[in-house]
N, C-alpha and C positions, 0 to 999 in steps of 0.2 A: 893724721889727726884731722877732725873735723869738728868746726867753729861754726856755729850759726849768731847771727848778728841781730840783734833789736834796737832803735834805733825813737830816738823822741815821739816816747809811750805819750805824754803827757795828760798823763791819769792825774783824773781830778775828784772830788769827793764822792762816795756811792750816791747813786741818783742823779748826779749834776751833768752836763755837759761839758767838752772842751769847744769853746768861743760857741758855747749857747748851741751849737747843732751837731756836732760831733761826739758821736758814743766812743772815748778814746781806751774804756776800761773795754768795751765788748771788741775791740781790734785785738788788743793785747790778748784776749782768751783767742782769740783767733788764730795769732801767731803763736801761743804757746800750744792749742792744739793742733796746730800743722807741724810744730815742732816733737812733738809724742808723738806723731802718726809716722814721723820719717821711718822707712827702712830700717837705714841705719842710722841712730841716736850719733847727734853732736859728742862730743869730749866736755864741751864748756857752751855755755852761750856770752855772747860780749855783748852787753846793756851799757850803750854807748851814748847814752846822754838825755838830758829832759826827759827821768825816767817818770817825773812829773812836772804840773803843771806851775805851783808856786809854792814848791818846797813846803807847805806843810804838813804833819804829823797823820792828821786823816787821809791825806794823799798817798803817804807814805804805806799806811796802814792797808789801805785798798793796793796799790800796789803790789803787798811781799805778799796779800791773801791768793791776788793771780799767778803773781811769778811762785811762790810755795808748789803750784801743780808738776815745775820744771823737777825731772830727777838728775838732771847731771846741775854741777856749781856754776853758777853766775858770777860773772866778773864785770860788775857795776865802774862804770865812764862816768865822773863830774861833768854833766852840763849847764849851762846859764841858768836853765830854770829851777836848780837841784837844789838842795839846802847839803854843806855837807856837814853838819851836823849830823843828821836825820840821816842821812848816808850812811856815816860810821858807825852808829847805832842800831843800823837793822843787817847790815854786811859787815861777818867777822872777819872775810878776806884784807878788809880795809885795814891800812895803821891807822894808828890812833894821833889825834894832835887837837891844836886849839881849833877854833872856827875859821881862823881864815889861814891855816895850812893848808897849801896847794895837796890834795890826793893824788901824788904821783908811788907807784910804786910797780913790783916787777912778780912774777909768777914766774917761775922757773922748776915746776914739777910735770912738766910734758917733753913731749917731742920740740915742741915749737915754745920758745920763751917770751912771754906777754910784757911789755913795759907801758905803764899803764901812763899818761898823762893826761895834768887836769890844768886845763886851758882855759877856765875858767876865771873872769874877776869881777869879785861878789861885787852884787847893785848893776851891773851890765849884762847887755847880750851879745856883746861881741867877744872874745875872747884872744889871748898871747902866749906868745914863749918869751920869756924873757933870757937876759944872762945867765939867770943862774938853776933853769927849768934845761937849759942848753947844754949847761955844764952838768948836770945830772943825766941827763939823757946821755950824754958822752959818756964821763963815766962807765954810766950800766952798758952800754955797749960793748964799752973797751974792757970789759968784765968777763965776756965770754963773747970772740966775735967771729968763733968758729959755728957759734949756732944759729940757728933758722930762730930770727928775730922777727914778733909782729909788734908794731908800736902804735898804740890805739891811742886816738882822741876822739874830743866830743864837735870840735871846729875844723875846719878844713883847713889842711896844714899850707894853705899860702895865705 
């Protein structure tokens, strides 16, 4: 199986810049065209967080118009700067829930089984595991722990 990884797009409205001098949507066409060009094409791509820059709508918008060029499924990461609103709305992979339901969830139609964690807490930039994201993640482990498990977030896990 082969995973390629994208990583804080933070795409922000067409025309505008990220922090005033950064073309953050002409990166992304960048990485999705060096992503087409591979040899051999990814399985999946992991979009692992601050897939924009402050979660709104036109973000989002410009966003799924770049990532739409990917032909394999995207597996969208909650990060700080994300709305997941706006998240669940434009990725049917996601479940569904209110607004400050943590998007943790699992894929398990590969070789390799994705358990997705969202480490995120709305109004911040830093982000946690708590008890009960713990208890979850155990759980889906102890679910199948004969398989080749990749467990994604969007913070670094210390």
């Amino acid at each position: 199986m082969l995973i390629a990884q994208i990583s804080d797009c933070h795409i922000v409205e067409p025309g505008s810049t990220f922090v005033d001098r950064v073309d953050s949507a002409q990166g992304l066409r960048d990485a999705v065209d060096t992503i087409r060009a591979l040899d051999r094409q990814p399985d999946l791509v992991l979009a692992t967080g601050d897939l924009v820059n402050d979660g709104r709508a036109e973000q989002y918008d410009h966003l799924m118009s770049i990532m739409s060029r990917l032909p394999m499924p995207v597996v969208p990461v909650a990060g700080n700067h994300d709305d997941r609103t706006e998240l669940r709305q434009r990725f049917e992979v996601l479940p569904e829930g209110v607004p400050d339901d943590p998007i943790d969830y699992v894929i398990d139609e590969h070789p390799v089984r994705i358990v997705v964690l969202d480490t995120t807490i709305p109004g911040r930039h830093d982000g946690a595991l708590g008890a009960e994201h713990l208890g979850w993640l155990d759980r889906e482990l102890g679910r199948r722990p004969d398989q080749p498990t990749l467990v994604v977030q969007h913070h670094p896990p210390v």
